[in-house]
KELOMI-273282 format. One record per residue: x, y, z of N, C-alpha, C in turn; residue in three letters. Coordinates in steps of 0.2 Angstrom, whole numbers, padded with zeros to 4 digits, always signed. Layout:
# residues N
XYZXYZXYZALA/...
END
This chain:
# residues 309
+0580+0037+0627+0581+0043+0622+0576+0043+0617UNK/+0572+0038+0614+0569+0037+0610+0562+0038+0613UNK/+0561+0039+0616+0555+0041+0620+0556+0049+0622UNK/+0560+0053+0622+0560+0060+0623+0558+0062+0616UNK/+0561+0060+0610+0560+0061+0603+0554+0065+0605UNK/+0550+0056+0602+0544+0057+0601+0541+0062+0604UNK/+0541+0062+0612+0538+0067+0614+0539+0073+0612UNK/+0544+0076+0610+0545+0083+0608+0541+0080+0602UNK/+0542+0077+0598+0538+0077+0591+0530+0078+0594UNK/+0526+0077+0598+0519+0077+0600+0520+0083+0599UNK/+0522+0088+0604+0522+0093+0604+0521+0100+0598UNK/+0522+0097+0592+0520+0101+0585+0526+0108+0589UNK/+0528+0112+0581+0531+0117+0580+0530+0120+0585UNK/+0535+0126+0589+0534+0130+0592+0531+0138+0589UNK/+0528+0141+0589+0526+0147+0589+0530+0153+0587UNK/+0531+0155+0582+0537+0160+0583+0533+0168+0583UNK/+0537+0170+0589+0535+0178+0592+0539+0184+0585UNK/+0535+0189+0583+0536+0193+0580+0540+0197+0583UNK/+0546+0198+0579+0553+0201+0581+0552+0208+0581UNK/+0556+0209+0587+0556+0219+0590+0557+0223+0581UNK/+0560+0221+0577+0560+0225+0573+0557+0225+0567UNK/+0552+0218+0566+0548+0220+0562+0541+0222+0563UNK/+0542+0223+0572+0536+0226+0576+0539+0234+0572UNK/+0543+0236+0573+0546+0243+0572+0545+0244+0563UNK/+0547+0241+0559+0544+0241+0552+0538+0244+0551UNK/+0533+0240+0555+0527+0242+0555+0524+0248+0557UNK/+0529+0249+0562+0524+0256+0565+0529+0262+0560UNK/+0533+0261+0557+0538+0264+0556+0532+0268+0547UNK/+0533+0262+0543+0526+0262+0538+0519+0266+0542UNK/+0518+0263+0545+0509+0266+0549+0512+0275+0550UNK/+0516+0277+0554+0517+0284+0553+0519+0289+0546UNK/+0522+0282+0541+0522+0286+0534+0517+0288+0532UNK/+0513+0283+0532+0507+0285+0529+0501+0289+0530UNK/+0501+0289+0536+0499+0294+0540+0502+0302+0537UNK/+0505+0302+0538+0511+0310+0536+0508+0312+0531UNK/+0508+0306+0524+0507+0309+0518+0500+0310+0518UNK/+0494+0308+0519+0488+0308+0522+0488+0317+0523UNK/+0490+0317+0529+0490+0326+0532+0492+0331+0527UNK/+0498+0328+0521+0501+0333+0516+0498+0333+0511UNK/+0491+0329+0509+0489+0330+0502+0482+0327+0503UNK/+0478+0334+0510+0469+0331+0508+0467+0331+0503UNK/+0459+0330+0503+0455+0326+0499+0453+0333+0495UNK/+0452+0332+0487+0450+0338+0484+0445+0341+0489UNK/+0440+0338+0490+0434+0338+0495+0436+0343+0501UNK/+0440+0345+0504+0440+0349+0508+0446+0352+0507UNK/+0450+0353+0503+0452+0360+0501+0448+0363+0496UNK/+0443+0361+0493+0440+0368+0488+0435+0368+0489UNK/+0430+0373+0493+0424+0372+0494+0422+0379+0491UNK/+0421+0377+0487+0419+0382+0482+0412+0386+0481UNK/+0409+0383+0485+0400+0385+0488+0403+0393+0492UNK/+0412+0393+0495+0410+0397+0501+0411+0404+0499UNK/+0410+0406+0492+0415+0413+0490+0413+0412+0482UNK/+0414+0419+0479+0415+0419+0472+0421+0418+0471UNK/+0429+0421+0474+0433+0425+0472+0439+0420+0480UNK/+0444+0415+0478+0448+0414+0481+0456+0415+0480UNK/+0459+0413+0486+0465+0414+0486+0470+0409+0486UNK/+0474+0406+0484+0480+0399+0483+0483+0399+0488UNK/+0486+0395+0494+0488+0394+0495+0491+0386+0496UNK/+0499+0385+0493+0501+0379+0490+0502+0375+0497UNK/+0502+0378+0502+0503+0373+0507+0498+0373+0510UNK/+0497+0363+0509+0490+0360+0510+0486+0361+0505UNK/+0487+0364+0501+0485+0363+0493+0476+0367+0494UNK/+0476+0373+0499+0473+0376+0500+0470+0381+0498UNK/+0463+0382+0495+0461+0390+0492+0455+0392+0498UNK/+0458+0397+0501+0455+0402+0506+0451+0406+0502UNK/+0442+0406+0504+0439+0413+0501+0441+0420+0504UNK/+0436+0424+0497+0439+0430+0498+0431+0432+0499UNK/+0429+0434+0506+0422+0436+0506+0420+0443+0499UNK/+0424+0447+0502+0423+0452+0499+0429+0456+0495UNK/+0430+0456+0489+0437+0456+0483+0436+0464+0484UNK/+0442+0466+0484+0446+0473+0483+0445+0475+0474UNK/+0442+0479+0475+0438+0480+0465+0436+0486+0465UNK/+0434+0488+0459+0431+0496+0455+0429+0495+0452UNK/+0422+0498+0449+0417+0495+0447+0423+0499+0438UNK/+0417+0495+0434+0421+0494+0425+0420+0501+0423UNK/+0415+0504+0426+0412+0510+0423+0417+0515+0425UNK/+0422+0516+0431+0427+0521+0431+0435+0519+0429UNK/+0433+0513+0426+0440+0510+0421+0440+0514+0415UNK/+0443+0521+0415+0442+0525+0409+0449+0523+0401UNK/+0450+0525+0397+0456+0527+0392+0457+0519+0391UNK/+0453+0514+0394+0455+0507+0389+0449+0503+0389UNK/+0445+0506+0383+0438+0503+0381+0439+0498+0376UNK/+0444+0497+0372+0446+0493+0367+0447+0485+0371UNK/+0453+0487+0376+0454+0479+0380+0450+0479+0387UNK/+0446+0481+0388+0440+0482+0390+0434+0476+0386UNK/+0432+0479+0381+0427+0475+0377+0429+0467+0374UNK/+0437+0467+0376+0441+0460+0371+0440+0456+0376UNK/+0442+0458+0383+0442+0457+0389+0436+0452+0390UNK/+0432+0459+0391+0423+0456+0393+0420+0450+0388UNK/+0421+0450+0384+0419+0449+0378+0422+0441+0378UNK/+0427+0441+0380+0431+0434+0380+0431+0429+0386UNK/+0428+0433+0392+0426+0429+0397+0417+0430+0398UNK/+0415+0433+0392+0408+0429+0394+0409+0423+0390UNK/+0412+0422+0385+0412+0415+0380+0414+0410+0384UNK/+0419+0413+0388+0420+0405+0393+0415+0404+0399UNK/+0412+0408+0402+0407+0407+0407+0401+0404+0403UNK/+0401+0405+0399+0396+0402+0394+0398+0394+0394UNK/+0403+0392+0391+0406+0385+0391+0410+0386+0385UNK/+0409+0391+0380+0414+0391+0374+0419+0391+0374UNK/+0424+0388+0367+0431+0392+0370+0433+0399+0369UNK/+0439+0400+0374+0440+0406+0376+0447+0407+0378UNK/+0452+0410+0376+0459+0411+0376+0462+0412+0383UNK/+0468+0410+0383+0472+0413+0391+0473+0420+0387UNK/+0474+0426+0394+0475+0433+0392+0480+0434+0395UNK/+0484+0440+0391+0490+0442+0397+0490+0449+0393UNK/+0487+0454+0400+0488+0460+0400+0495+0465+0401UNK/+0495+0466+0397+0503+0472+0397+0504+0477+0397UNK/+0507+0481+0399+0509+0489+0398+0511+0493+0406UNK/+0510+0500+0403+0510+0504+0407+0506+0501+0415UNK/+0512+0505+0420+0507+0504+0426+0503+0508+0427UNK/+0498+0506+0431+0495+0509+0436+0487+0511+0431UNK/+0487+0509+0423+0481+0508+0421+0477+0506+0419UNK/+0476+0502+0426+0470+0497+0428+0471+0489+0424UNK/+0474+0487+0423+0478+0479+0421+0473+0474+0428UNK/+0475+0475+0434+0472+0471+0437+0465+0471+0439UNK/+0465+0477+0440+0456+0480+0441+0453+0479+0436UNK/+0454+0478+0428+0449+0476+0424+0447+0468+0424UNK/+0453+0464+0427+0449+0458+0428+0446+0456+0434UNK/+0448+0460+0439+0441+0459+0443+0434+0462+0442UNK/+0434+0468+0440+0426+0470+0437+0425+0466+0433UNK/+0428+0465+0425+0426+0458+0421+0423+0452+0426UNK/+0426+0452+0431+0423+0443+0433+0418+0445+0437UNK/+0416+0452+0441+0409+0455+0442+0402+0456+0439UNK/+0406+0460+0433+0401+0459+0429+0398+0454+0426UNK/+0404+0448+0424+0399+0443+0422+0398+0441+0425UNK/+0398+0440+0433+0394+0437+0437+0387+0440+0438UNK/+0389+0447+0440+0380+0449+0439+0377+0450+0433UNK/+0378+0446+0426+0375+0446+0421+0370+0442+0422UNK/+0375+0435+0425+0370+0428+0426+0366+0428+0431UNK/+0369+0432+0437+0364+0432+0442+0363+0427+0446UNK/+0359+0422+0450+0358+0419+0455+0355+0411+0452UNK/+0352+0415+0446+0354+0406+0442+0358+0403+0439UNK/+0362+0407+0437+0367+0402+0432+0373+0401+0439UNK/+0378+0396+0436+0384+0394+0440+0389+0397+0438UNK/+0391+0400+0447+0394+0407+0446+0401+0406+0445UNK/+0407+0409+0441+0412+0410+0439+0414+0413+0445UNK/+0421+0407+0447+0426+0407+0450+0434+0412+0450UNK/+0435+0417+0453+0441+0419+0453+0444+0416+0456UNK/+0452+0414+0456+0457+0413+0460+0466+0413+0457UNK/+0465+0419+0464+0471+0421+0463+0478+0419+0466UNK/+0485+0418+0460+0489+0413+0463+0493+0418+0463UNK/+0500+0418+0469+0504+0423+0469+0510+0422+0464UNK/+0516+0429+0464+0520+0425+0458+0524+0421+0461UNK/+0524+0420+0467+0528+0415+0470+0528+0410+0472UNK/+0522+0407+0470+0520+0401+0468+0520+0397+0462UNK/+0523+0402+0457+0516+0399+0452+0518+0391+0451UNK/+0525+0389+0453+0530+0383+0453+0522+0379+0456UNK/+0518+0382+0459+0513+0375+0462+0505+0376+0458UNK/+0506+0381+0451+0502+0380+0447+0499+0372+0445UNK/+0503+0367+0442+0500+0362+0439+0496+0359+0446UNK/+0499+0358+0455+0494+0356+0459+0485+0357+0459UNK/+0486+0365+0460+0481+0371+0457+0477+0370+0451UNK/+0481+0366+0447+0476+0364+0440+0471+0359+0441UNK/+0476+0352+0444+0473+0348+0447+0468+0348+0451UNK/+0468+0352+0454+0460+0353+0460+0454+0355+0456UNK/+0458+0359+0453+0451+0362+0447+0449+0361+0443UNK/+0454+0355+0441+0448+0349+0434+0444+0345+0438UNK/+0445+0344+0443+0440+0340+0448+0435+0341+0449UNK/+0433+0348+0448+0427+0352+0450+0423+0353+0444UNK/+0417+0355+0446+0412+0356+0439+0411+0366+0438UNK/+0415+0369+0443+0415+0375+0442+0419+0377+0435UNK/+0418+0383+0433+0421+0386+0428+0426+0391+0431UNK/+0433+0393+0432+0438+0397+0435+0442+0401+0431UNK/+0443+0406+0432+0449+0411+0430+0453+0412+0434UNK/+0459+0407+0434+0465+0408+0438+0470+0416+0436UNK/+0469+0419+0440+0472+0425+0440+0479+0428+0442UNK/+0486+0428+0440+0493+0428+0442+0494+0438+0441UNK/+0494+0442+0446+0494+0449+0444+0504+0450+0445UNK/+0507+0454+0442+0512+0458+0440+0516+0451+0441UNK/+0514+0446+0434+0518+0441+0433+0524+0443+0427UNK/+0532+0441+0429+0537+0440+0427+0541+0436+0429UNK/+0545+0435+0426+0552+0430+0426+0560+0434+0425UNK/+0565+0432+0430+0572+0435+0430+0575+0428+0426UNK/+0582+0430+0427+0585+0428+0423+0587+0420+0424UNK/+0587+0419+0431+0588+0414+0435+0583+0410+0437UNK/+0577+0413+0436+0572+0409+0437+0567+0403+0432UNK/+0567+0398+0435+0565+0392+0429+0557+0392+0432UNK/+0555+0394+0436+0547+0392+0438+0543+0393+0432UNK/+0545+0397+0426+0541+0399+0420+0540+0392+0417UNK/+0540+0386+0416+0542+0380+0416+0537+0378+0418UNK/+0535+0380+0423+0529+0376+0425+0522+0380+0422UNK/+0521+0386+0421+0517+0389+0417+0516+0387+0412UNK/+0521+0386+0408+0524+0385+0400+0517+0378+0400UNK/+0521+0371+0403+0518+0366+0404+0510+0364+0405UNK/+0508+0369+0410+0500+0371+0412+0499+0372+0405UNK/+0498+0379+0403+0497+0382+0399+0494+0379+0393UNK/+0498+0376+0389+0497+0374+0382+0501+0369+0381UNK/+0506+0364+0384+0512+0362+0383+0514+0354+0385UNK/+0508+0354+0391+0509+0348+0395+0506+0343+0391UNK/+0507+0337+0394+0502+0330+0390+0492+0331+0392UNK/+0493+0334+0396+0485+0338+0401+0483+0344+0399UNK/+0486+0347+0397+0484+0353+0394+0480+0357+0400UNK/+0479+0364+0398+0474+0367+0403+0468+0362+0404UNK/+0466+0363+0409+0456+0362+0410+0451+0365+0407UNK/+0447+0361+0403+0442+0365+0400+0439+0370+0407UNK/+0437+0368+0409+0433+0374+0415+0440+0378+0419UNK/+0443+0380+0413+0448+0383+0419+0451+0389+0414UNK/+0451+0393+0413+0457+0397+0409+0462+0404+0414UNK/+0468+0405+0409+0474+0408+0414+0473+0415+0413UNK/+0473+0423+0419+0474+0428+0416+0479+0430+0418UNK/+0484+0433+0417+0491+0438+0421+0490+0443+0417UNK/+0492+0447+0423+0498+0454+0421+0504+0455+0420UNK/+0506+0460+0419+0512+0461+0418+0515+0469+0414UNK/+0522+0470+0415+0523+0475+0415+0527+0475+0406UNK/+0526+0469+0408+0532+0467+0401+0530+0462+0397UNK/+0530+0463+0393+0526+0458+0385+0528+0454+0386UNK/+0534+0453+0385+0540+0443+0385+0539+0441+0392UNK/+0538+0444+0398+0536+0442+0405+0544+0442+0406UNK/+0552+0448+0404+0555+0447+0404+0558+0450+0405UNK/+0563+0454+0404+0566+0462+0407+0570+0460+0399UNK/+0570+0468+0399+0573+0467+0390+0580+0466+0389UNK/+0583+0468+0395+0591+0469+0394+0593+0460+0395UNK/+0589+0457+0399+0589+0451+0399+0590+0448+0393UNK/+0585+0449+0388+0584+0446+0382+0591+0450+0378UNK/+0591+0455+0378+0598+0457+0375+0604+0454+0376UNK/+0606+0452+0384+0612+0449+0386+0611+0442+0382UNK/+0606+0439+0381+0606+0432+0378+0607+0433+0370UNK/+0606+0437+0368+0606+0438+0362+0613+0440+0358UNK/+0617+0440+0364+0623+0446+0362+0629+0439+0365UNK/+0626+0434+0368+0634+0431+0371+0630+0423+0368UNK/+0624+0423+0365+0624+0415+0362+0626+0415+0356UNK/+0627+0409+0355+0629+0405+0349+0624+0406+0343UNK/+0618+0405+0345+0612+0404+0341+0607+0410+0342UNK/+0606+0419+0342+0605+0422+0346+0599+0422+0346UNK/+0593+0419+0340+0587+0417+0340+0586+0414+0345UNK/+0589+0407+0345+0586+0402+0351+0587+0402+0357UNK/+0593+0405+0359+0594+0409+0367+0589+0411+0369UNK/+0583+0416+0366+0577+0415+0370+0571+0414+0369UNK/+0570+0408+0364+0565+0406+0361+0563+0404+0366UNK/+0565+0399+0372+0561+0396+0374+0557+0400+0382UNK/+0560+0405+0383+0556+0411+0386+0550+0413+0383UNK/+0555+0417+0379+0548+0422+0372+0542+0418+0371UNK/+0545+0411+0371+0538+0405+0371+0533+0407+0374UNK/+0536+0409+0380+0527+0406+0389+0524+0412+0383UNK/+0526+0419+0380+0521+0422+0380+0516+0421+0375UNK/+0519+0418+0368+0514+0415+0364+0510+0410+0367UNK/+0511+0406+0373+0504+0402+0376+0498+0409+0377UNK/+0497+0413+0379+0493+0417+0380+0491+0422+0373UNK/+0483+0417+0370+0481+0417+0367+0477+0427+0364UNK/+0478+0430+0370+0476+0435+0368+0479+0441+0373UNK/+0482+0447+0368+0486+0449+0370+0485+0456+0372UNK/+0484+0461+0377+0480+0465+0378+0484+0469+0381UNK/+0484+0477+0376+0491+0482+0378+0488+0485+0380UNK/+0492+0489+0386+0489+0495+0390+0494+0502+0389UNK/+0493+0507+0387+0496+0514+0386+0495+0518+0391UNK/+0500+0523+0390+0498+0528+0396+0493+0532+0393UNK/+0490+0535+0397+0482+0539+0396+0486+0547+0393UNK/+0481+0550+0388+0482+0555+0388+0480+0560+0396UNK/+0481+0568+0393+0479+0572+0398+0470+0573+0400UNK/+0467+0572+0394+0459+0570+0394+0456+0566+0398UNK/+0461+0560+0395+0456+0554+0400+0459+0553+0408UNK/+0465+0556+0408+0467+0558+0414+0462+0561+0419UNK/+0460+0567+0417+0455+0572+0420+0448+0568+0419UNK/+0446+0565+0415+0439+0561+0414+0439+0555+0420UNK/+0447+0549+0420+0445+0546+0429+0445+0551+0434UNK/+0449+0558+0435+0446+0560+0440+0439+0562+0442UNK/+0436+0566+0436+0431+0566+0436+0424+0561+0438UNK/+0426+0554+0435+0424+0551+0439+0422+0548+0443UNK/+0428+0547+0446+0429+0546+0454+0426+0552+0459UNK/+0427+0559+0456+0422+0560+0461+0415+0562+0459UNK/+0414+0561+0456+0406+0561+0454+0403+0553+0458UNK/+0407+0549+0457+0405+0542+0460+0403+0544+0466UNK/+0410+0547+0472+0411+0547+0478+0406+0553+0479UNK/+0403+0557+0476+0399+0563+0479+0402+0569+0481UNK/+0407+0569+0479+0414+0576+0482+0412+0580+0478UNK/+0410+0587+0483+0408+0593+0481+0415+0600+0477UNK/+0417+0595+0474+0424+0600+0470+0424+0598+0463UNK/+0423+0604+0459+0424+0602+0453+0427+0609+0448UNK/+0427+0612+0442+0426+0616+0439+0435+0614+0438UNK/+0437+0623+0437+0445+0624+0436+0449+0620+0441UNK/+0447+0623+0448+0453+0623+0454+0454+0613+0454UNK/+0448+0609+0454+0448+0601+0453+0455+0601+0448UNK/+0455+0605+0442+0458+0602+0436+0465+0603+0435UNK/+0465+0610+0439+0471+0613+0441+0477+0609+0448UNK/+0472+0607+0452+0474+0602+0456+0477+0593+0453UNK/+0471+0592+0450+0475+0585+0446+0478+0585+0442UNK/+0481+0588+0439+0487+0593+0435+0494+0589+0437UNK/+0493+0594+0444+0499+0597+0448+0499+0591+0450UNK/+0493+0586+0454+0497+0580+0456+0500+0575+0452UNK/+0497+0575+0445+0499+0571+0441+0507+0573+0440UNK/+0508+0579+0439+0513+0582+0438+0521+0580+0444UNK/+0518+0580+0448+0524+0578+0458+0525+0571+0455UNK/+0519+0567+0453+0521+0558+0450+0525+0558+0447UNK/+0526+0563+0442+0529+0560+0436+0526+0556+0431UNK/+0519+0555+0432+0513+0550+0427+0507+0553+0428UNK/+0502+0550+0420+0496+0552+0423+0493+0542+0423UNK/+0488+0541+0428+0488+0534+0426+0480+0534+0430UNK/+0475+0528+0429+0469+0527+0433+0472+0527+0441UNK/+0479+0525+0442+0480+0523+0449+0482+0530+0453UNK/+0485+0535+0447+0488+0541+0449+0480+0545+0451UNK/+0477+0546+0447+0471+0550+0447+0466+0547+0455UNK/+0466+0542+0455+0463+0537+0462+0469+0540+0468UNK/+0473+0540+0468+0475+0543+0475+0476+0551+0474UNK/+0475+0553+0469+0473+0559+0470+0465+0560+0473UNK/+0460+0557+0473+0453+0559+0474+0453+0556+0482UNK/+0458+0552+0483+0458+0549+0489+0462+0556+0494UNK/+0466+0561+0491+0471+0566+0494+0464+0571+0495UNK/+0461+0573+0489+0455+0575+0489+0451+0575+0494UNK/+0447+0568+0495+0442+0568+0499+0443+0567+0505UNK/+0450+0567+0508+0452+0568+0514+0455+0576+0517UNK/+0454+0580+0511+0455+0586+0514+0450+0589+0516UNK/+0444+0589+0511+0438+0589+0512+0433+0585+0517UNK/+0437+0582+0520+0431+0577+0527+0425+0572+0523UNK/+0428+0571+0516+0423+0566+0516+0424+0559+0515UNK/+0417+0554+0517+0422+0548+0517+0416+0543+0510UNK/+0423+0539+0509+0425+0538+0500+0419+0531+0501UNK/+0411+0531+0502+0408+0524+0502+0405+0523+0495UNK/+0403+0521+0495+0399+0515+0487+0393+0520+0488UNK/+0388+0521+0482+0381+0526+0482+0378+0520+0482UNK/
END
């Protein structure tokens, strides 16, 4: 008996085999990691920022797609808003420059030109600087994203480019909290905007808010002031405030005239004016947007086609 001991004693510890299930722990981890891996590349190849002047956001995969070539009108036939026009220009050379330069939030009437004047803005300054300096980035976020604004932000501090994130016919309902995320971007967060980054939106609405909205808050709170202070807020983050009116009758007939002096359309005198009158008049508006599908109705009766000189 004493002699089997010992011998099992010679034989030292047996070896123990790793158990089926913390075989499966590990592959279990090894596939997490992997996932999160796929759901959150490397700044490095979501923004390549070499391939475009001018992209697009998409939050899933944290991806800016370029825009070869941006849908725009040159600044010269943005007629009836030379004031926010010049406040405009004037505020994003300071920032392509590296100075500071406010968030903008353009309001008013539709149709004109709120979104066209920041794309030509960001044309112009781009061909101001030309081929040597480092060129100014648009990118544009939808409103139904903006909830993955701070993502958006983050990519952009990482980069040495200069950016105008661009939010066109941005508002908020009544139910919706995604303004919150703006709010925080904006002015509000522990991070604050990016110095190489500032915010542009549009909008229909000054408060970024439907008015009866703010009246219902105002009429069933307690405190009617602070019921919607904290809305009213996002709009004082945007540092400078640019209103759009409806054009009169002149500058009405001044964008058409434009437009087709641009496009080369052999129609002008009374029968032109009598004509964008009338269409103005079927709209019910006169506006840059009303007068451009007008020349567009024009230059398709006519057989002509609408290219760049």
């Amino acid at each position: 008996m004493a002699k089997r001991v010992k011998a099992s004693r010679r034989k030292g510890p047996a070896k123990r085999l790793p158990s089926s299930h913390s075989l499966e722990l590990e592959q279990t981890a090894l596939r997490i990691a992997q996932a999160l891996e796929r759901l959150a590349p490397a700044v490095s190849a979501a923004a390549d920022f070499a391939a475009a002047d001018a992209f697009i956001w998409h939050p899933s995969g944290r991806r800016l797609a370029p825009v070869p070539r941006v849908n725009r009108v040159d600044m010269s036939l943005l007629k009836g808003i030379d004031r926010v026009r010049d406040l405009l220009l004037a505020n994003t050379e300071r920032f392509a420059e590296g100075l500071p330069a406010n968030n903008a939030l353009l309001w008013g009437a539709r149709g004109m030109g709120k979104s066209s004047l920041v794309k030509a803005v960001h044309a112009a300054v781009n061909a101001k600087a030309g081929h040597t300096s480092p060129r100014l980035k648009l990118i544009e976020i939808h409103r139904e994203d903006i909830e993955s604004l701070p993502d958006l932000m983050a990519l952009t501090r990482a980069v040495s480019h200069r950016c105008i994130v661009f939010c066109d016919d941005l508002s908020f309902d009544a139910e919706d909290t995604s303004y919150k995320s703006l709010k925080a971007v904006l002015e509000g967060g522990i991070e604050g905007r990016p110095e190489n980054v500032v915010f542009y939106a549009t909008s229909n609405r000054r408060h970024l808010m439907p008015r009866e909205m703010m009246e219902n808050e105002r009429s069933t709170a307690i405190n009617p002031g602070e019921a919607i202070e904290e809305r009213v807020s996002l709009s004082d983050r945007f540092g400078l405030w640019l209103g759009f009116h409806r054009c009169s009758q002149d500058e009405y007939l001044d964008m058409v005239a434009a437009y087709v002096a641009r496009y080369r359309i052999a129609y002008a005198g009374e029968e032109l004016t009598r004509e964008a009158l009338e269409w103005a008049t079927t709209r019910g508006a006169r506006s840059g947007r009303v007068a451009w599908q007008y020349v567009q109705d024009l230059a398709g009766r006519l057989g002509v086609r609408m290219r760049e000189n």
